[in-house]
Backbone atoms as SQL, in Angstrom:
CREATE TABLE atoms (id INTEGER PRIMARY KEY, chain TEXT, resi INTEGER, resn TEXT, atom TEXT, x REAL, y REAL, z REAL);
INSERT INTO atoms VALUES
  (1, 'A', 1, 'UNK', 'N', -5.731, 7.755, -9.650),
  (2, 'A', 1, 'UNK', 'CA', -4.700, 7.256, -8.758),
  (3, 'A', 1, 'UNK', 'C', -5.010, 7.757, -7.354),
  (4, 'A', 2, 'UNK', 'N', -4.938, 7.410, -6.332),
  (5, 'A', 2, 'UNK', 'CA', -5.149, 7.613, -5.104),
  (6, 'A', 2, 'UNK', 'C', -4.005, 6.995, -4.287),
  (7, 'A', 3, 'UNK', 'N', -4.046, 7.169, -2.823),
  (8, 'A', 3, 'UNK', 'CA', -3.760, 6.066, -1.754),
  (9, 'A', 3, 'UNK', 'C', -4.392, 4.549, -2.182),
  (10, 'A', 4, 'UNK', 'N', -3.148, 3.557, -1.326),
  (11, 'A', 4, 'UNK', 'CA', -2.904, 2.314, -1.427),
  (12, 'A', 4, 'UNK', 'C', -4.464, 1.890, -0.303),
  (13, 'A', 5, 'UNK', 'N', -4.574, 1.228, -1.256),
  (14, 'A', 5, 'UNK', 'CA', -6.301, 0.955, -0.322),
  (15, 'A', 5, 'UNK', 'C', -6.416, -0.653, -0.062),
  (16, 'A', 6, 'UNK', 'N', -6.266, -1.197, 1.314),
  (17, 'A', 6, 'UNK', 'CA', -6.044, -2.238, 2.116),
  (18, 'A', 6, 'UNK', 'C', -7.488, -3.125, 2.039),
  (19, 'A', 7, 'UNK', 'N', -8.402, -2.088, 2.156),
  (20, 'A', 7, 'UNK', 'CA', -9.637, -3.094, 2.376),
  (21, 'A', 7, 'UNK', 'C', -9.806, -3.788, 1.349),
  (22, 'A', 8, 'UNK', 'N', -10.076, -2.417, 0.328),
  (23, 'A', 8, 'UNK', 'CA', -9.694, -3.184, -1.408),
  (24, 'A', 8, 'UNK', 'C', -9.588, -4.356, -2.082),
  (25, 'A', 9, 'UNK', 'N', -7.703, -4.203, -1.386),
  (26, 'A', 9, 'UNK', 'CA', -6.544, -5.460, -1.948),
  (27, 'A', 9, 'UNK', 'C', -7.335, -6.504, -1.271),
  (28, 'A', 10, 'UNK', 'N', -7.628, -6.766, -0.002),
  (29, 'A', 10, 'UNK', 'CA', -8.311, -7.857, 0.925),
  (30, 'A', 10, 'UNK', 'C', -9.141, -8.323, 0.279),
  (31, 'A', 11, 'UNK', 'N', -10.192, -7.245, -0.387),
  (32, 'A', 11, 'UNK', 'CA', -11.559, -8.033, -1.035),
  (33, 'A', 11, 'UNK', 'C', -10.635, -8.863, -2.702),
  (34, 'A', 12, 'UNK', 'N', -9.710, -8.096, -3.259),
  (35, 'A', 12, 'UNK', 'CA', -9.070, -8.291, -4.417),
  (36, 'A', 12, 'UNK', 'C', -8.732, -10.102, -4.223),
  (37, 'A', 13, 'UNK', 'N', -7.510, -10.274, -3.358),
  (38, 'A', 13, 'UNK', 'CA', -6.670, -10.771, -2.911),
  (39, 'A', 13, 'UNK', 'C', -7.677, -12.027, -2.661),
  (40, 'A', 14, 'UNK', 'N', -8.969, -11.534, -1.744),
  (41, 'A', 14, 'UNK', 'CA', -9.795, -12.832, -1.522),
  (42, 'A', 14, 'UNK', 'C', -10.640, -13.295, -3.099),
  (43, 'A', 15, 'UNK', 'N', -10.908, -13.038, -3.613),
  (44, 'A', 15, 'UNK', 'CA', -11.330, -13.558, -4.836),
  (45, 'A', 15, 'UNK', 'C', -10.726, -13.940, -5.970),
  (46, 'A', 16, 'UNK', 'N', -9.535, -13.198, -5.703),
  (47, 'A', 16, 'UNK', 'CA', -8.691, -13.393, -7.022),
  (48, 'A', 16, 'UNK', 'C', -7.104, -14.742, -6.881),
  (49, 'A', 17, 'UNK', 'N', -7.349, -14.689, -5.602),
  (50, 'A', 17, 'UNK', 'CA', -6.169, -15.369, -5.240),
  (51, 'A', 17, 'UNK', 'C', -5.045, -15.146, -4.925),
  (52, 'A', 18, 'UNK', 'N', -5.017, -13.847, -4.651),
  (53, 'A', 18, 'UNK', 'CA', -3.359, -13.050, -4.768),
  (54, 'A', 18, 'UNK', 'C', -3.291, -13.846, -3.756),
  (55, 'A', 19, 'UNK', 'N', -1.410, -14.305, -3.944),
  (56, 'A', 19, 'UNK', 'CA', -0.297, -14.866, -2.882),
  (57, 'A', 19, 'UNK', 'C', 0.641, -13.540, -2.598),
  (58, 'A', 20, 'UNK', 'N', 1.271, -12.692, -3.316),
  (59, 'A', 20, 'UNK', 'CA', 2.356, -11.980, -3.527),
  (60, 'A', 20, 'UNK', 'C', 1.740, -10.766, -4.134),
  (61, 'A', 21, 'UNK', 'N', 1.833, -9.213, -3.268),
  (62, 'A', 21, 'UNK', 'CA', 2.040, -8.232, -4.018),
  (63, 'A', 21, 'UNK', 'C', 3.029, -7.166, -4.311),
  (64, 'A', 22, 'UNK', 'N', 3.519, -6.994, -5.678),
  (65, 'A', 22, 'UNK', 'CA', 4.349, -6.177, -6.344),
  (66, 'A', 22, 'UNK', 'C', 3.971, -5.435, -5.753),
  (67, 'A', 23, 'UNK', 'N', 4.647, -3.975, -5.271),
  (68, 'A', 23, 'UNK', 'CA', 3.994, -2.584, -4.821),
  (69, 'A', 23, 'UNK', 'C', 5.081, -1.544, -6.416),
  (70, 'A', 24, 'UNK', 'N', 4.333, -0.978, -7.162),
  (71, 'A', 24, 'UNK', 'CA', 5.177, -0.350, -8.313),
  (72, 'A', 24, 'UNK', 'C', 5.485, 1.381, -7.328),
  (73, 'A', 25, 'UNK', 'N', 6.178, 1.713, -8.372),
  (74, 'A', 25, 'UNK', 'CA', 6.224, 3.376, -8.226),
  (75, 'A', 25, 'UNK', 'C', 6.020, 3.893, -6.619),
  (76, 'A', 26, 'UNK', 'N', 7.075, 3.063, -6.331),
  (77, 'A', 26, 'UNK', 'CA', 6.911, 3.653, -4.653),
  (78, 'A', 26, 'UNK', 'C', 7.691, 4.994, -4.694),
  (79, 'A', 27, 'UNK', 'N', 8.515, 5.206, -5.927),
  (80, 'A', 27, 'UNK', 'CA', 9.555, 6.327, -5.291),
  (81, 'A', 27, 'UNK', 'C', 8.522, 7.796, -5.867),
  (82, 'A', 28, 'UNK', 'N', 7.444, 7.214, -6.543),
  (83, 'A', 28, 'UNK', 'CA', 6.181, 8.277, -6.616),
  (84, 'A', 28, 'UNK', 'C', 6.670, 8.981, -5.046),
  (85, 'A', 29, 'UNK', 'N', 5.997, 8.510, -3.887),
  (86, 'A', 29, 'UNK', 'CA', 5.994, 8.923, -2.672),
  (87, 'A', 29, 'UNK', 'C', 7.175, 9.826, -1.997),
  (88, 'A', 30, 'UNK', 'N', 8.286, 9.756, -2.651),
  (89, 'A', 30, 'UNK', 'CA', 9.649, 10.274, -2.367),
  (90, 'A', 30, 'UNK', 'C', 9.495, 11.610, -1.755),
  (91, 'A', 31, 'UNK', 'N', 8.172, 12.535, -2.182),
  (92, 'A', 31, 'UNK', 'CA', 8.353, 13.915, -1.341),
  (93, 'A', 31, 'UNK', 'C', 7.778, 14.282, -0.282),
  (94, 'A', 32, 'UNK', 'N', 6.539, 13.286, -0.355),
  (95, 'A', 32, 'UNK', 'CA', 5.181, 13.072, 0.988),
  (96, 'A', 32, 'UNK', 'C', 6.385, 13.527, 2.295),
  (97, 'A', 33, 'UNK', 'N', 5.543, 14.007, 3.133),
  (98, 'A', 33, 'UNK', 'CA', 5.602, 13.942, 4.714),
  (99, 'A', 33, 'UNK', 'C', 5.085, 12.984, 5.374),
  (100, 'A', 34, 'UNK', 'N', 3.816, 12.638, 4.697),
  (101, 'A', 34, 'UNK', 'CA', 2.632, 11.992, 5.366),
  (102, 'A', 34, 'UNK', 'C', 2.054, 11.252, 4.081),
  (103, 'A', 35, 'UNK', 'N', 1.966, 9.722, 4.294),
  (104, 'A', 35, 'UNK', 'CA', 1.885, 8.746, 3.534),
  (105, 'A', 35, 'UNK', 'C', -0.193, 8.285, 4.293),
  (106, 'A', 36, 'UNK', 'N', -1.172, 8.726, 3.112),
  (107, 'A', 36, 'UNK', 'CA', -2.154, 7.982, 4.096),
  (108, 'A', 36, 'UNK', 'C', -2.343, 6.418, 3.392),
  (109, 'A', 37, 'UNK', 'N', -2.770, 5.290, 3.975),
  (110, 'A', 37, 'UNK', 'CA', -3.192, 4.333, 3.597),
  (111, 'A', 37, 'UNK', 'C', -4.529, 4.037, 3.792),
  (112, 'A', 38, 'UNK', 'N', -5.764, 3.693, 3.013),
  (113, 'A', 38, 'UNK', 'CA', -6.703, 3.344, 3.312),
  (114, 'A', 38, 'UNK', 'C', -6.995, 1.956, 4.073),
  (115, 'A', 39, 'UNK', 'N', -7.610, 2.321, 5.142),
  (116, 'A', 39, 'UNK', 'CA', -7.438, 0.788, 6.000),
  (117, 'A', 39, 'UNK', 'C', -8.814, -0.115, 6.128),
  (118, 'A', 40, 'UNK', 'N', -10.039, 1.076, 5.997),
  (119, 'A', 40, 'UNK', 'CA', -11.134, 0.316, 5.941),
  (120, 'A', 40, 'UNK', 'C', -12.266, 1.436, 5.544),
  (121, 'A', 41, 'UNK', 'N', -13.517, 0.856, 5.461),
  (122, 'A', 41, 'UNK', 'CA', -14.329, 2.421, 5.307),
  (123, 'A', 41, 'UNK', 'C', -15.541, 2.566, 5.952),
  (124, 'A', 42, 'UNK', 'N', -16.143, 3.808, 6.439),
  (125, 'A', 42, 'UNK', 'CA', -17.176, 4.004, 7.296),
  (126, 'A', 42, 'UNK', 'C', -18.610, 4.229, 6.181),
  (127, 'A', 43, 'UNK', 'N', -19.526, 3.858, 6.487),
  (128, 'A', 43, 'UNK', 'CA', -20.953, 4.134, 5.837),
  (129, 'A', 43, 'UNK', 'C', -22.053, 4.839, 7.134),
  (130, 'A', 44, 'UNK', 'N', -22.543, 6.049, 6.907),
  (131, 'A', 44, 'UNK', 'CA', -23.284, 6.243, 8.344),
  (132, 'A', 44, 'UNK', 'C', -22.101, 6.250, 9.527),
  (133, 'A', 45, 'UNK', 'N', -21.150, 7.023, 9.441),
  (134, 'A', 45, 'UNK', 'CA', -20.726, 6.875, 10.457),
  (135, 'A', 45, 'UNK', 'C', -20.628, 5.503, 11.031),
  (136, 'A', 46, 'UNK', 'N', -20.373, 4.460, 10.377),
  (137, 'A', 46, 'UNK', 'CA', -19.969, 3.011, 10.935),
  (138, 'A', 46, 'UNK', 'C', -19.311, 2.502, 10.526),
  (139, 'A', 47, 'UNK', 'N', -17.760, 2.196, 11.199),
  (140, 'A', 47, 'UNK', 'CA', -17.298, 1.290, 9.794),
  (141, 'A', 47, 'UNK', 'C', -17.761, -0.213, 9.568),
  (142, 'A', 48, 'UNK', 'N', -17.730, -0.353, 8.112),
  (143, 'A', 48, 'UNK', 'CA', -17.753, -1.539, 7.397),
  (144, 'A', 48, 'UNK', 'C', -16.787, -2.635, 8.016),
  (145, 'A', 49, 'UNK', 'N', -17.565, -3.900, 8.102),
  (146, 'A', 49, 'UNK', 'CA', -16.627, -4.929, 8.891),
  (147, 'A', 49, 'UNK', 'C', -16.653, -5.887, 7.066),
  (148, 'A', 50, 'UNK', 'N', -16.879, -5.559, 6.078),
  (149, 'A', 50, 'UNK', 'CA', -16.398, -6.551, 4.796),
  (150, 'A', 50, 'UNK', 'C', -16.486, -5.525, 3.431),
  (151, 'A', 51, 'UNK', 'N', -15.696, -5.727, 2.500),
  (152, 'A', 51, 'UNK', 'CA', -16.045, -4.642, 1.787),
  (153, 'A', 51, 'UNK', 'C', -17.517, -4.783, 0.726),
  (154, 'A', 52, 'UNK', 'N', -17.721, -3.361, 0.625),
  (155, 'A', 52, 'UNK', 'CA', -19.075, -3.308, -0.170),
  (156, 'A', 52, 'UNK', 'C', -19.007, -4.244, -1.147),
  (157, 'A', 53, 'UNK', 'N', -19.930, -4.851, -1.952),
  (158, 'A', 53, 'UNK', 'CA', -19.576, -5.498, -3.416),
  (159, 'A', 53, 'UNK', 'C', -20.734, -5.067, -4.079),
  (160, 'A', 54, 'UNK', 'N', -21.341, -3.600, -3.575),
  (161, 'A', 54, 'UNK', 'CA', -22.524, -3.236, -4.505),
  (162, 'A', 54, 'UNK', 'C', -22.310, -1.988, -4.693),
  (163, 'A', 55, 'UNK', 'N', -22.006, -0.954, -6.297),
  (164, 'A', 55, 'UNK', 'CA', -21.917, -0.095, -7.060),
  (165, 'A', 55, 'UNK', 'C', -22.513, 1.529, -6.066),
  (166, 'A', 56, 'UNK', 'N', -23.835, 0.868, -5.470),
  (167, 'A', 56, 'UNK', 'CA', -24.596, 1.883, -4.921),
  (168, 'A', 56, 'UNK', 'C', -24.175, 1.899, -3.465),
  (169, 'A', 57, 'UNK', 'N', -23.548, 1.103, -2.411),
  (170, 'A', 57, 'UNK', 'CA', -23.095, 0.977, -1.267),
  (171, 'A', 57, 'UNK', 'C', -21.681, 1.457, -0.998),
  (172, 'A', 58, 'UNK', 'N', -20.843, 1.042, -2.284),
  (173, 'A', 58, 'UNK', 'CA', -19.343, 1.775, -2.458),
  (174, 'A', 58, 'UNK', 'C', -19.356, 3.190, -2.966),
  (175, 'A', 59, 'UNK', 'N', -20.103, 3.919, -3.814),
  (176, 'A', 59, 'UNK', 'CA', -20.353, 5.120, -3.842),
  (177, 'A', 59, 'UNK', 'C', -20.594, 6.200, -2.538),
  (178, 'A', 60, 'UNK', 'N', -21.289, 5.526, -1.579),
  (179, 'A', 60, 'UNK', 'CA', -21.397, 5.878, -0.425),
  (180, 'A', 60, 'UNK', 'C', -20.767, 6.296, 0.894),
  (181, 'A', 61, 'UNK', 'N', -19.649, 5.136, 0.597),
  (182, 'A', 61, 'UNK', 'CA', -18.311, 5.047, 1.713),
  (183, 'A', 61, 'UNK', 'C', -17.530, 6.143, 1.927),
  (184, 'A', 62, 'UNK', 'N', -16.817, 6.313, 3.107),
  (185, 'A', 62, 'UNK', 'CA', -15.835, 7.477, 3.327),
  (186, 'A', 62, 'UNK', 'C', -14.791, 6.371, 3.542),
  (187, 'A', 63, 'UNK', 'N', -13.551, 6.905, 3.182),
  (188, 'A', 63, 'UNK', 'CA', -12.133, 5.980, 3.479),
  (189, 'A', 63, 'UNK', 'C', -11.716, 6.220, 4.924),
  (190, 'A', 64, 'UNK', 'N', -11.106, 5.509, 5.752),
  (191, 'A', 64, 'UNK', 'CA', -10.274, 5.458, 7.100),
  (192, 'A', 64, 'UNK', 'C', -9.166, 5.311, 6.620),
  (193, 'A', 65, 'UNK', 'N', -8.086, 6.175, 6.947),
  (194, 'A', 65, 'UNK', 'CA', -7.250, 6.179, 6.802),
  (195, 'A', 65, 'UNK', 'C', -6.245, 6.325, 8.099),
  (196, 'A', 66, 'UNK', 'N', -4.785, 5.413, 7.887),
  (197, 'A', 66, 'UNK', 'CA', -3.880, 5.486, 8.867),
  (198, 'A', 66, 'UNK', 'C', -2.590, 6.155, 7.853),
  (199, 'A', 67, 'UNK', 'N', -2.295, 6.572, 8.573),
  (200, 'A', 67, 'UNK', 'CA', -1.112, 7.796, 8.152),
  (201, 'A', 67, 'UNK', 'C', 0.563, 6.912, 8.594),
  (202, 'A', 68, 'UNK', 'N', 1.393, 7.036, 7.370),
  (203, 'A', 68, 'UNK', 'CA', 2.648, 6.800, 7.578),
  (204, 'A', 68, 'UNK', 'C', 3.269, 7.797, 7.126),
  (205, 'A', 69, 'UNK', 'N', 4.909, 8.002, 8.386),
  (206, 'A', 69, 'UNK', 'CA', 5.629, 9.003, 8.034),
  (207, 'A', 69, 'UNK', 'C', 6.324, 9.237, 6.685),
  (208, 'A', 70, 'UNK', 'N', 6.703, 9.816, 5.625),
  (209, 'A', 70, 'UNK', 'CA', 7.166, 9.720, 4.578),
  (210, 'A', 70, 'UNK', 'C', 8.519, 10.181, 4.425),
  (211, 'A', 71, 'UNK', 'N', 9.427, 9.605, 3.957),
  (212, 'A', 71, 'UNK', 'CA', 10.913, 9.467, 4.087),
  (213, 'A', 71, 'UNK', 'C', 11.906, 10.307, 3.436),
  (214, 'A', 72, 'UNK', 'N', 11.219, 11.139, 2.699),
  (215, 'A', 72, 'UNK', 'CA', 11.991, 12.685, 1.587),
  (216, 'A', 72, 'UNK', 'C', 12.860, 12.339, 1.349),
  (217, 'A', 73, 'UNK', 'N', 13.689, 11.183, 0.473),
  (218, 'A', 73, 'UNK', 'CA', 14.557, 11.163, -0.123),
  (219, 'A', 73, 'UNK', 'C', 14.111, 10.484, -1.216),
  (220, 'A', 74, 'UNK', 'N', 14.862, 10.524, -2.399),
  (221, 'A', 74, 'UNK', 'CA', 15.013, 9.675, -3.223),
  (222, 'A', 74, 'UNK', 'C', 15.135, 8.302, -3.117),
  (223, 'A', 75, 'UNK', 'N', 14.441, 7.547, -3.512),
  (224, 'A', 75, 'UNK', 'CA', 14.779, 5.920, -3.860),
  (225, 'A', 75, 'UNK', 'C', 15.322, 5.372, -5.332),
  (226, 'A', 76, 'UNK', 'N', 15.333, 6.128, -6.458),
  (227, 'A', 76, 'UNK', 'CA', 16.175, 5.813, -7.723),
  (228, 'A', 76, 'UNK', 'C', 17.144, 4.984, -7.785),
  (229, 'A', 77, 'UNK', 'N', 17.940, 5.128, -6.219),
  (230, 'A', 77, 'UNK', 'CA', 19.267, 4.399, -6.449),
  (231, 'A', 77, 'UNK', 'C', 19.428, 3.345, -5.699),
  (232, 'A', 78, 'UNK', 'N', 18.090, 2.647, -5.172),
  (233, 'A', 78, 'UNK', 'CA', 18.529, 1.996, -4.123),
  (234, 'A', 78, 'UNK', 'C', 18.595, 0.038, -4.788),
  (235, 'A', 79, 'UNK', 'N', 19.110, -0.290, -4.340),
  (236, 'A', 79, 'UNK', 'CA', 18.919, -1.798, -4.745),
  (237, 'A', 79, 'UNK', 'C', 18.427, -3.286, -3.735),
  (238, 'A', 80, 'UNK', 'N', 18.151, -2.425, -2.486),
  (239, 'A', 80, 'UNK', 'CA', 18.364, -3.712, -1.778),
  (240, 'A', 80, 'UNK', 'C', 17.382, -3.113, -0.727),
  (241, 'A', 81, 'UNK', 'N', 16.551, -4.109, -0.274),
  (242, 'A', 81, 'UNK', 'CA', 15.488, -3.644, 1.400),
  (243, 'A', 81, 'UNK', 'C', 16.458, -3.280, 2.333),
  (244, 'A', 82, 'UNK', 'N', 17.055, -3.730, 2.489),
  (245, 'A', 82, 'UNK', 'CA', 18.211, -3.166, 3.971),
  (246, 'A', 82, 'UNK', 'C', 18.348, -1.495, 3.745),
  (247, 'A', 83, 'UNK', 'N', 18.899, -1.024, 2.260),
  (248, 'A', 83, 'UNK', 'CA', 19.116, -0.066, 2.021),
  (249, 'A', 83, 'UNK', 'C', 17.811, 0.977, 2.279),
  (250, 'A', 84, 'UNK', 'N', 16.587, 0.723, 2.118),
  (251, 'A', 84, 'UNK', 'CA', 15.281, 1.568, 1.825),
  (252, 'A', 84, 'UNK', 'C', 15.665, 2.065, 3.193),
  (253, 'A', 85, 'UNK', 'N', 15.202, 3.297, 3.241),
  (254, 'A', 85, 'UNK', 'CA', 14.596, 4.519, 4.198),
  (255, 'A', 85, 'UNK', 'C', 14.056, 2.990, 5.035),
  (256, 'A', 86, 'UNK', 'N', 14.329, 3.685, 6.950),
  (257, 'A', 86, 'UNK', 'CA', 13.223, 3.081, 7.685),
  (258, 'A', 86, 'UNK', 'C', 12.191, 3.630, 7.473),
  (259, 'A', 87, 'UNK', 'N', 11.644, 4.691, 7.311),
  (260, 'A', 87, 'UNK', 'CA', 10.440, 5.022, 7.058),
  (261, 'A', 87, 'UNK', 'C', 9.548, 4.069, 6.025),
  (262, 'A', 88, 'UNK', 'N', 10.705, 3.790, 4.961),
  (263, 'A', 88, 'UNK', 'CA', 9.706, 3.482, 3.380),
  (264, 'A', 88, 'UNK', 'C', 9.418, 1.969, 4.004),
  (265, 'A', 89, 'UNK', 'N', 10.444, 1.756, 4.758),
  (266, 'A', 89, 'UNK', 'CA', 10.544, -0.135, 4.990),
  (267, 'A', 89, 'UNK', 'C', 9.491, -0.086, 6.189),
  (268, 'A', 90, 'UNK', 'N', 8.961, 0.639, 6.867),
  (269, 'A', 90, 'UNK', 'CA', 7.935, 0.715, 7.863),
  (270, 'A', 90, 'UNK', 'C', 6.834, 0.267, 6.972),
  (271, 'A', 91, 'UNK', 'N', 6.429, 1.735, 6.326),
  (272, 'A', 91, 'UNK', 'CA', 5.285, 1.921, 5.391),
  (273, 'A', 91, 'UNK', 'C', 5.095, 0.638, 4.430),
  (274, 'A', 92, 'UNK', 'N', 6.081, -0.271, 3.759),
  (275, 'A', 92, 'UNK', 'CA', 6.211, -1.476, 2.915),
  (276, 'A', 92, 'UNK', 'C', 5.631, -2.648, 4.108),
  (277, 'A', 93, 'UNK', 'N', 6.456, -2.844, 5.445),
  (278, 'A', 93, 'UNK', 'CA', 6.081, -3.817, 6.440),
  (279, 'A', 93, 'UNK', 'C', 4.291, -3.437, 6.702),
  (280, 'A', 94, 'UNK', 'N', 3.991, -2.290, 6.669),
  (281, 'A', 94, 'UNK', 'CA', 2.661, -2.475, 7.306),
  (282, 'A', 94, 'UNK', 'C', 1.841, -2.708, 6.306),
  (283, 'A', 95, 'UNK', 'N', 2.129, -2.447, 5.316),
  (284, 'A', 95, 'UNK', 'CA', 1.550, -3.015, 3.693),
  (285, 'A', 95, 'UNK', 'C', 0.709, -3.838, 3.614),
  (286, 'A', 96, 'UNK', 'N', 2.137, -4.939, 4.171),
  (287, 'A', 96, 'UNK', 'CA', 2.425, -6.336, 3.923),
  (288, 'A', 96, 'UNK', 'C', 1.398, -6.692, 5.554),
  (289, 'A', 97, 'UNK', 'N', 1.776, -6.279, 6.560),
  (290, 'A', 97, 'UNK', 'CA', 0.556, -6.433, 7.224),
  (291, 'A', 97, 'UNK', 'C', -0.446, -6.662, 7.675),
  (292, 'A', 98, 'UNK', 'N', -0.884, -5.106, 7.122),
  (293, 'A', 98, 'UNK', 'CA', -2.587, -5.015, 7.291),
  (294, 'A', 98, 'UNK', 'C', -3.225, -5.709, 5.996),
  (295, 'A', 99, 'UNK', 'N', -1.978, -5.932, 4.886),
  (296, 'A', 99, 'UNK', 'CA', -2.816, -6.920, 3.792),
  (297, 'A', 99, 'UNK', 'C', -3.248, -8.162, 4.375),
  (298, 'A', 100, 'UNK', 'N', -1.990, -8.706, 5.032),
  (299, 'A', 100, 'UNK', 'CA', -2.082, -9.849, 5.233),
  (300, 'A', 100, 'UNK', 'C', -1.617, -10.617, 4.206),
  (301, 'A', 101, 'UNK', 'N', -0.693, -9.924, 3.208),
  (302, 'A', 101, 'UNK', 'CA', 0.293, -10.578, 1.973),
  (303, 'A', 101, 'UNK', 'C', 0.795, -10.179, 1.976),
  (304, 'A', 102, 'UNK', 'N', 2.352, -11.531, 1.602),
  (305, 'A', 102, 'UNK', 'CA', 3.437, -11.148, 2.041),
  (306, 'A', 102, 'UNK', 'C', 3.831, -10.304, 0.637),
  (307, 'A', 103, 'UNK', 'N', 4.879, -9.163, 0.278),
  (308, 'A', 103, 'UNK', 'CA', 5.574, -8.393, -0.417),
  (309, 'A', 103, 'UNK', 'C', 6.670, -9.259, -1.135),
  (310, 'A', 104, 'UNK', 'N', 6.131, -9.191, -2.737),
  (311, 'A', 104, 'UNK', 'CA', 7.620, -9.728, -3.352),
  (312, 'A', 104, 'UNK', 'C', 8.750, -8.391, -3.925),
  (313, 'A', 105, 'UNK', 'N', 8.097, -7.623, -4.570),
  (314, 'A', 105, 'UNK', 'CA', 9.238, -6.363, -4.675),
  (315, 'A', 105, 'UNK', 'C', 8.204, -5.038, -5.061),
  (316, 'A', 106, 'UNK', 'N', 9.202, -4.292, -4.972),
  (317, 'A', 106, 'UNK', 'CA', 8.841, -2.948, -5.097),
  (318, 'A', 106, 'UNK', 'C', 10.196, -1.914, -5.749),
  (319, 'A', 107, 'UNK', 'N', 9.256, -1.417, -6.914),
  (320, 'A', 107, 'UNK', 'CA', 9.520, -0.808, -7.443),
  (321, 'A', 107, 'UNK', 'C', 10.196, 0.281, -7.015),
  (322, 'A', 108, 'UNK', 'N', 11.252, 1.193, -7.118),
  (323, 'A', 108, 'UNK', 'CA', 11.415, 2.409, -7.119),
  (324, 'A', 108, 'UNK', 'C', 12.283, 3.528, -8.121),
  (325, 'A', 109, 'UNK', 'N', 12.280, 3.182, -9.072),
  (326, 'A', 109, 'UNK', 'CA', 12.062, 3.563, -10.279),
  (327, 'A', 109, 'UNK', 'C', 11.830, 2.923, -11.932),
  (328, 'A', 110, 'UNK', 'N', 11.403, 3.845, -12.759),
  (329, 'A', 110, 'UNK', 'CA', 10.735, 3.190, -14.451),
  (330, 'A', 110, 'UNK', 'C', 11.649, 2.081, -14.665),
  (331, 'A', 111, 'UNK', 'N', 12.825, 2.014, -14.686),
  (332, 'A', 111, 'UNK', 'CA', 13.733, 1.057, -15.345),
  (333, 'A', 111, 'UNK', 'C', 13.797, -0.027, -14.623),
  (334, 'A', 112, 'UNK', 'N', 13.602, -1.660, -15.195),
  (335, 'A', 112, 'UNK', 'CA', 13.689, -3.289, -14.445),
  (336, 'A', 112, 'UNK', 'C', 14.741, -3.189, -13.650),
  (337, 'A', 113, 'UNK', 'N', 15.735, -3.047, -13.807),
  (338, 'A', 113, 'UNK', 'CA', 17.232, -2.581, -12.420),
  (339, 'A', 113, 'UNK', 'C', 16.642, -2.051, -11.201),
  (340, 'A', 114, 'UNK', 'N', 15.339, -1.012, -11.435),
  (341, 'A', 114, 'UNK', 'CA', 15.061, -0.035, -10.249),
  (342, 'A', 114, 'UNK', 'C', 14.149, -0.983, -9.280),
  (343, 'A', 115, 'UNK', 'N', 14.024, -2.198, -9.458),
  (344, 'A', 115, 'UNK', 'CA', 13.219, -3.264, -8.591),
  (345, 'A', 115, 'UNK', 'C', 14.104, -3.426, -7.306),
  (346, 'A', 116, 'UNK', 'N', 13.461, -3.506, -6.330),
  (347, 'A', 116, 'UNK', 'CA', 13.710, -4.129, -4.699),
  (348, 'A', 116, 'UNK', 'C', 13.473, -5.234, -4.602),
  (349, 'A', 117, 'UNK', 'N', 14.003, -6.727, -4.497),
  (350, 'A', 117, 'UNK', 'CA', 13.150, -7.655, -4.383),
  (351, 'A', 117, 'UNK', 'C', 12.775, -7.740, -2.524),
  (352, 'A', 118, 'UNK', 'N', 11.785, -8.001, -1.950),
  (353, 'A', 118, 'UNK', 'CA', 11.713, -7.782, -0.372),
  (354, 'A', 118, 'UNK', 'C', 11.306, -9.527, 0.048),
  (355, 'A', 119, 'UNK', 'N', 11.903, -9.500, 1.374),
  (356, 'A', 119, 'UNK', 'CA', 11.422, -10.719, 2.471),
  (357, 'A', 119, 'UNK', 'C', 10.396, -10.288, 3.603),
  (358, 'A', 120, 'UNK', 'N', 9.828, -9.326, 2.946),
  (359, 'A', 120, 'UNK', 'CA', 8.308, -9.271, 3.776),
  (360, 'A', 120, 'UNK', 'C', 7.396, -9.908, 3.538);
């Protein structure tokens, strides 16, 4: 398990077809200060302008990461995007973003009730 990795989803998203991504177990994040997201990755000190698609070139990579503030509360109880932390609804908007796909819900806790559905 790691950070939410953008370049990734992009290469994912372009081959696979994603329209819509679920984000699960966001309330994982509930104690962070500092949320990093992977945004792209450097080889040689350069970053990569597409992602690797070779075993021996992705072994290689260092992650870039952009940092979001993290919101220290609980999300267990929340039901609705209006309600989320600005912080969490920052960190969800830039998601949705730097993916470049739009957000259908997010999780914040185990049980189907604990779903957010979002208009990002």
């Amino acid at each position: 398990c790691g950070w939410f990795d953008v370049f990734a989803m992009q290469h994912s998203a372009r081959i696979n077809g994603i329209e819509r991504l679920a984000i699960t177990k966001l309330d994982v994040l509930d104690g962070f200060d500092d949320i990093p997201v992977c945004v792209g990755y450097e080889l040689h000190g350069k970053r990569l302008r597409s992602f690797p698609t070779d075993v021996a070139t992705l072994e290689r990579v260092s992650p870039v990461y952009e940092h979001f503030e993290g919101w220290k509360t609980p999300l267990t109880g929340i039901t609705s995007e209006e309600t989320l932390p600005p912080a969490a609804q920052k960190y969800l908007n830039a998601l949705s973003r730097l993916t470049d796909i739009p957000l259908w819900f997010a999780s914040v806790g185990p049980r189907r009730d604990q779903t957010v559905f979002l208009s990002t």
